[in-house]
C-alpha positions as CSV (number, residue, x, y, z in Angstrom):
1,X,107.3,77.1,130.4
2,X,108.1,75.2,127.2
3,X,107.6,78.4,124.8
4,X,108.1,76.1,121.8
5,X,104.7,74.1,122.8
6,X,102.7,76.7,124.0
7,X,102.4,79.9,121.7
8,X,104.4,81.0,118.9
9,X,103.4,82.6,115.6
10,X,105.0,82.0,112.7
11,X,103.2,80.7,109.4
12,X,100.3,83.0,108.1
13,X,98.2,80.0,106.5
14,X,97.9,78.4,110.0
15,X,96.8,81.1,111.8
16,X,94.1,82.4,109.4
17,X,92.7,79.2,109.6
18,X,92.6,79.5,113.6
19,X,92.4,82.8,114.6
20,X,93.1,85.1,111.4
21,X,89.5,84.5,109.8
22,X,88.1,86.6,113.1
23,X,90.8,89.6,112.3
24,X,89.2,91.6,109.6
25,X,85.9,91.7,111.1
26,X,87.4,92.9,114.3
27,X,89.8,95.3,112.5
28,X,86.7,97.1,110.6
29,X,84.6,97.5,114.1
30,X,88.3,98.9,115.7
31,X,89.1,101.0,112.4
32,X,85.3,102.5,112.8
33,X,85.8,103.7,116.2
34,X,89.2,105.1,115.6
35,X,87.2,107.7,113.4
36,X,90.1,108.8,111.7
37,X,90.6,111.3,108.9
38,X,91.4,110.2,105.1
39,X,94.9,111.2,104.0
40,X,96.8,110.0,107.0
41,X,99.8,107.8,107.7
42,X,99.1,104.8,109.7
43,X,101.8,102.2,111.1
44,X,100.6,98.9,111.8
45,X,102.7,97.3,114.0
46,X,102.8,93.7,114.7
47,X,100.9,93.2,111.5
48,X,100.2,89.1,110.9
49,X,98.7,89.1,107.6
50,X,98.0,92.3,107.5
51,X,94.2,92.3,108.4
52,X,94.3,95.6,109.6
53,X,96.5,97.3,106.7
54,X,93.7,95.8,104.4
55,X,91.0,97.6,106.4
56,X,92.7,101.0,106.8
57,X,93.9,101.2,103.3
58,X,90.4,100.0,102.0
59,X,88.0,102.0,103.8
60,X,90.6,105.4,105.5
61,X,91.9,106.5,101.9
62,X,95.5,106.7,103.8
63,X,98.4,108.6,101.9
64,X,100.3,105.9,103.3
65,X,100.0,102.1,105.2
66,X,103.5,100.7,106.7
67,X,103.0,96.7,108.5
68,X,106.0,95.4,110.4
69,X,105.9,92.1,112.0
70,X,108.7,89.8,113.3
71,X,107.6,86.9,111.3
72,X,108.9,87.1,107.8
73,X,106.2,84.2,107.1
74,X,103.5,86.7,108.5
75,X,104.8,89.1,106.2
76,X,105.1,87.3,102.9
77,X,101.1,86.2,103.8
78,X,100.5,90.1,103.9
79,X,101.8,91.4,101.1
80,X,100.4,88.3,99.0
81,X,97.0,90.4,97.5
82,X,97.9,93.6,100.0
83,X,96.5,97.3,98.3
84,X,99.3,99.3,96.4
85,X,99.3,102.0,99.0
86,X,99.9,99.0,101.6
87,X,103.7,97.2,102.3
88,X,104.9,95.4,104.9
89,X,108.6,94.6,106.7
90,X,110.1,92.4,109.0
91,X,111.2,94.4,112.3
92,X,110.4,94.0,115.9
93,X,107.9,96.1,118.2
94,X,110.3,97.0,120.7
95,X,112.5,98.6,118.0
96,X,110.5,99.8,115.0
97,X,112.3,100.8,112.0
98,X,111.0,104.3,111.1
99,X,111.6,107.5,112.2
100,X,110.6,109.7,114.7
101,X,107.0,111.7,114.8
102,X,106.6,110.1,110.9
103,X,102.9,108.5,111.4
104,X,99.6,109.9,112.3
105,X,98.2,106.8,113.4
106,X,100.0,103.8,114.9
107,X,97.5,101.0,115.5
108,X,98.6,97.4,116.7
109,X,95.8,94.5,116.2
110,X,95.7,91.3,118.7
111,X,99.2,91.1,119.5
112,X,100.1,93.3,122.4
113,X,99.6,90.2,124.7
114,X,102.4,88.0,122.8
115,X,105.0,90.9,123.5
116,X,107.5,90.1,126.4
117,X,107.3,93.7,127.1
118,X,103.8,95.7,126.2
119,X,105.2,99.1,128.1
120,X,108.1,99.0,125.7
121,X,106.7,98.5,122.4
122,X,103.9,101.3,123.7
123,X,106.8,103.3,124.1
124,X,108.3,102.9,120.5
125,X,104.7,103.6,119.0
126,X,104.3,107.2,121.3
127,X,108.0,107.8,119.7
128,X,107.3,107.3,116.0
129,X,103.8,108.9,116.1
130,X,103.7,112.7,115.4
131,X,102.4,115.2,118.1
132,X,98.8,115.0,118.5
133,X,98.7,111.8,116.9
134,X,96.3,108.9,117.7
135,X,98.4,105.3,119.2
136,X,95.4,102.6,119.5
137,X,95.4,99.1,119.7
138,X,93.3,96.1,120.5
139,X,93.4,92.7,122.3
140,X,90.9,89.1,122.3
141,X,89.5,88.9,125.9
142,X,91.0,85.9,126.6
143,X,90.1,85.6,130.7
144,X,85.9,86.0,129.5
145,X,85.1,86.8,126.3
146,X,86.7,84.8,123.7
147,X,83.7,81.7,123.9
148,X,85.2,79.0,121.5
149,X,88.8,78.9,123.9
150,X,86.5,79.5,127.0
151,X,85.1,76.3,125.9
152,X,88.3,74.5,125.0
153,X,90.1,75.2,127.7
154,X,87.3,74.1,130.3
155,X,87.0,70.9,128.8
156,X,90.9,70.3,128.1
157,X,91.7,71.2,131.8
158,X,88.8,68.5,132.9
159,X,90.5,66.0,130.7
160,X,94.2,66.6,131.3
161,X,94.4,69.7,134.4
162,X,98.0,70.1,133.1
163,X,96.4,72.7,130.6
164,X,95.8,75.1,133.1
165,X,99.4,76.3,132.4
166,X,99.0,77.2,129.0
167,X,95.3,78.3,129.3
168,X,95.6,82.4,127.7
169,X,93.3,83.5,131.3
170,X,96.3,83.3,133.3
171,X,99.0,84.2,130.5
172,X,97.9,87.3,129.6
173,X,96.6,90.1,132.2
174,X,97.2,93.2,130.0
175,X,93.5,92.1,127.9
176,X,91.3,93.8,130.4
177,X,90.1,97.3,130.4
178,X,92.3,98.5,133.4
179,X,95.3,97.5,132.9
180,X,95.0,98.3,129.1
181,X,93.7,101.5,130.1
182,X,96.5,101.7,132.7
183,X,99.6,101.0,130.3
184,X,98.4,103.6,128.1
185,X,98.3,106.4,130.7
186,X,102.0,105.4,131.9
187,X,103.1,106.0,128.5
188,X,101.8,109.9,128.2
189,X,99.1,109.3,126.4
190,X,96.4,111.9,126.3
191,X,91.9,111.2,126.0
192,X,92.5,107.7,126.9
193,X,89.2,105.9,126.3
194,X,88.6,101.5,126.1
195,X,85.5,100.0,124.7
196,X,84.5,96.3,123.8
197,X,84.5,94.8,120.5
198,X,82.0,91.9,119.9
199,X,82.1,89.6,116.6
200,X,80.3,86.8,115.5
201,X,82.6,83.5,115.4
202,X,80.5,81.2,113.4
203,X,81.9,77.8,112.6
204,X,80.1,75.4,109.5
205,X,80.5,72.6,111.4
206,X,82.0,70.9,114.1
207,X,85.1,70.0,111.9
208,X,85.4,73.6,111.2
209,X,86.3,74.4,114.8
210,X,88.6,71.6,115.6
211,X,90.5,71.0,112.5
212,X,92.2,74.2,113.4
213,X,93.3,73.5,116.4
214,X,95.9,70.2,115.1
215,X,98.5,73.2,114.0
216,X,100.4,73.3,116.6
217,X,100.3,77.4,116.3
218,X,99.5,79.3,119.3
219,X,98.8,78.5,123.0
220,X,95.5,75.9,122.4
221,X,96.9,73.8,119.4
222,X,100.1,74.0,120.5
223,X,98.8,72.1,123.7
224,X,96.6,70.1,121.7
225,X,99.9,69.5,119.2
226,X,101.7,68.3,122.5
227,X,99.1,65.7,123.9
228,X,99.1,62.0,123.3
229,X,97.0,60.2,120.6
230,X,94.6,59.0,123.1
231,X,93.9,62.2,125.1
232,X,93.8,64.1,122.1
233,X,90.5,62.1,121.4
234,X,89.6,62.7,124.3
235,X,89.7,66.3,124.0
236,X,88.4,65.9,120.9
237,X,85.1,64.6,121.7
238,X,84.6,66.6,125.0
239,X,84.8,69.6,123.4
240,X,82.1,68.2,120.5
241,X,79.9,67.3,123.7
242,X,80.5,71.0,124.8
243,X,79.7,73.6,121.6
244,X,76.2,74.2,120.9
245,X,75.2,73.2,117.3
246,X,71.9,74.4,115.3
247,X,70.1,71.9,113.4
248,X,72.7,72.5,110.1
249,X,75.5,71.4,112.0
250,X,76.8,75.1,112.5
251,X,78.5,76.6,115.8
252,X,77.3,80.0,116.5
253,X,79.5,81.6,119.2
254,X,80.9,84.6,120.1
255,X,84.3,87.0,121.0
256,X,85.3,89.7,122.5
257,X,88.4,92.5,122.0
258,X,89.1,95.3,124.2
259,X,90.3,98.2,122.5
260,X,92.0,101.4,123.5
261,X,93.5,104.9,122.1
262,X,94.9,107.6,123.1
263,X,96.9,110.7,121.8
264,X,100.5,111.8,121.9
265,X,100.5,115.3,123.4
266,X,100.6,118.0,120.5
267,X,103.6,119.7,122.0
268,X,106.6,119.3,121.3
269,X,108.4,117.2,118.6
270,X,108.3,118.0,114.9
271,X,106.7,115.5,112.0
272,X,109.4,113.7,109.9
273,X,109.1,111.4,107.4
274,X,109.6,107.3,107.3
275,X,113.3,107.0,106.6
């Protein structure tokens, strides 16, 4: 598969305008059912724009709020306006560059499904969080629950069934509640427990949902990016035949996240700080 066309994340301005402006009210419901302390460290790993960072810092009263994301782009777009108690560095999931046991809370938001290898990056967040510590994370339900890409994809495979291969049902297994629930028990993890998060994904208009998808960022404009003029239009105009709109012109629609925690077992280990 032609990775270039069909899902990479780079530039923070691009993706807020396609997927980012559903983060924060995602991150709040996920932050709420964490039910965490005030005072604690929390790692956010895999951060984008730092949606979540901005929720834990503003509503968690943390003593501390690290981001690290491989993007450098995603990373200058979080600390543009980030809290003071909030900053954010380039470093990958699969090798995170802080110590051992340093965090009470490591919390990853909407990206688990983009890394080549989910067990791993688990494995690296049950290191660095201390004993008895909380390791959560959260994932769109791409396969059911994400309504405007249910929507685009149906109506991109009737017009070209080429998108099939780049449709996120197939591409990413891990956002279901068994095999989320699964992954977290391999890795050790203690009071496992996966609930749905629903949010309202309201467009203005019918411009408002397609513009978005001309980036080129991520699987659907990507494939959209990668289509010729004329079935572009196509596409285009299927999908306006397929969205409900109200009588101002407005989409109302809806998604879907699964979310899941768990705790690091409180033996063992000793707390040290970030280095």
């Amino acid at each position: 598969m032609d990775e270039q066309r069909f899902g990479v994340w780079v530039a923070g301005d691009a993706y807020e305008r396609y997927m980012g402006r559903w983060s924060l009210p995602v991150a709040e419901k996920f932050v709420a059912w964490l039910g965490c302390a005030d005072g604690l460290r929390w790692l956010d790993v895999g951060c984008g724009t730092g949606a979540l960072s901005r929720v834990v810092a503003e509503r968690c009263r943390p003593r501390a709020v690290l981001g690290v994301d491989p993007s450098g782009g995603f990373v200058a777009s979080a600390r543009a306006g980030a809290p003071a108690v909030a900053r954010f560095v380039v470093g990958e999931a699969a090798s995170l560059p802080v110590r051992d046991a340093g965090w009470d809370v490591v919390g990853s938001g909407l990206v688990l499904n983009f890394l080549p290898a989910p067990g791993a990056a688990l494995a690296e967040a049950v290191r660095v969080v201390r004993p008895g510590g909380l390791v959560g994370a959260y994932v769109w339900d791409y396969a059911e629950g994400m309504e405007f890409l249910r929507r685009f994809w149906r109506v991109a495979v009737a017009v070209d069934p080429s998108a099939a291969e780049a449709d996120e049902t197939h591409r990413f297994p891990v956002c279901r509640p068994e095999p989320l629930r699964a992954l977290w028990a391999e890795a050790g993890l203690t009071e496992v427990a996966v609930v749905p998060i629903e949010v309202a994904t309201v467009f203005g208009d019918f411009e408002d949902l397609w513009v978005p998808f001309l980036a080129g960022q991520g699987p659907a404009p990507a494939f959209v990016a990668g289509s010729a003029p004329a079935v572009r239009e196509r596409l285009r105009e299927a999908l306006r035949a397929a969205v409900p709109s109200r009588a101002d012109g407005s989409i109302a629609l809806t998604a879907r996240a699964w979310a899941v925690k768990g705790r690091r077992r409180a033996s063992g280990g000793s707390r040290s700080p970030i280095a």
